[in-house]
C-alpha positions in Angstrom: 133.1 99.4 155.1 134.9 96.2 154.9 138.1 96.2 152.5 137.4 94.3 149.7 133.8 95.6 149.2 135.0 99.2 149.2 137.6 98.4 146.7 134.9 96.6 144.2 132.7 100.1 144.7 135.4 102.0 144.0 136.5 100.3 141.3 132.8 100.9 139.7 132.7 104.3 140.8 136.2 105.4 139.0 135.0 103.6 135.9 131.7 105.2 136.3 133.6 108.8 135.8 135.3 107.9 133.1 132.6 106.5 131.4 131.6 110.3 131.3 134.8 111.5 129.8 138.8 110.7 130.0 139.8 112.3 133.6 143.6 112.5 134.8 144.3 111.1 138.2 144.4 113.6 140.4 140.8 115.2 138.9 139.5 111.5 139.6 141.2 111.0 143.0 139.0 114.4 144.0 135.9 112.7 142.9 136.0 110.0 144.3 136.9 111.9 148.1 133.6 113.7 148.2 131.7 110.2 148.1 134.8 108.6 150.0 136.4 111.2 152.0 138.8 108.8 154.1 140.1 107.3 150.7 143.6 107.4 149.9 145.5 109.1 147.1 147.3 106.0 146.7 144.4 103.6 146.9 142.8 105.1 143.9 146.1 105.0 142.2 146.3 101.7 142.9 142.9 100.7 141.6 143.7 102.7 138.9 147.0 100.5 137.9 144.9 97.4 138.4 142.4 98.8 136.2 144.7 99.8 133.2 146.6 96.1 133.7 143.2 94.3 133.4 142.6 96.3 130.0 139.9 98.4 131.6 141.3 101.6 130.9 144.3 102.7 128.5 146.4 105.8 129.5 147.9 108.8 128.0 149.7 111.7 128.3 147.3 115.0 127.7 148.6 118.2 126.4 150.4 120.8 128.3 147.9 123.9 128.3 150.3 126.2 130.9 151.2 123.3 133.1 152.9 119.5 133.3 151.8 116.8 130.9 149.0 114.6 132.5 148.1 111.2 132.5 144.9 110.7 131.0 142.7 107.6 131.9 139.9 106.4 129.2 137.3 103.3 129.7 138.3 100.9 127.2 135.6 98.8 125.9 136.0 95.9 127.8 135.7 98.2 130.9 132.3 99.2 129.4 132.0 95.5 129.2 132.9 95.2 133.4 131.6 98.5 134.4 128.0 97.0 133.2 128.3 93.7 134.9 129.4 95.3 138.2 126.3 97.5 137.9 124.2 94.9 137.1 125.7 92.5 139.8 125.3 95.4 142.7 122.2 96.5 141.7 121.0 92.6 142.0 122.9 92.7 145.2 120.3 95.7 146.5 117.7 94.0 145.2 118.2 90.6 147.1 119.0 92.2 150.0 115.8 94.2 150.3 114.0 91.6 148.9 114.6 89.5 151.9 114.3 92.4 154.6 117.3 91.5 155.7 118.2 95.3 156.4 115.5 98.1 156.7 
């Protein structure tokens, strides 16, 4: 899957989780690897930076319950906001796509 278009899905995938509920990094990162399992650690930390400096998600640090403090990552509303419209936009995407029998 070419670069750029993998990053987009991704991108709509980890907000998709944390639509759900607030998930620390590493619980996301594992996610994520069942529906991408070459992914990277680092890629989805990455995304995840670019995510929080765009003011789609906010962090914190979680409690410790009998081991280190986490990082938390919640979906801020303008994420909602972005996670929508990338849904709506791939979903269009699919649509045109099949639309046009392009690919069967």
């Amino acid at each position: 899957m070419d670069t750029q278009m993998k990053k987009g899905v991704l991108e709509m995938c980890i907000l998709n989780q944390l639509h759900s509920h607030d998930m620390y990094g590493y619980e996301i990162t594992s996610v994520i690897k069942k529906a991408f399992p070459t992914v990277y650690e680092g890629t989805v930390y990455t995304i995840l930076r670019r995510l929080n400096a765009s003011n789609y998600t906010e962090t914190y640090m979680g409690d410790i319950s009998g081991g280190p403090v986490r990082k938390y990552y919640r979906i801020t509303e303008s994420g909602r906001e972005y996670l929508a419209s990338s849904i709506n936009e791939w979903r269009d995407l699919i649509a045109a796509v099949e639309m046009t029998g392009i690919i069967r």
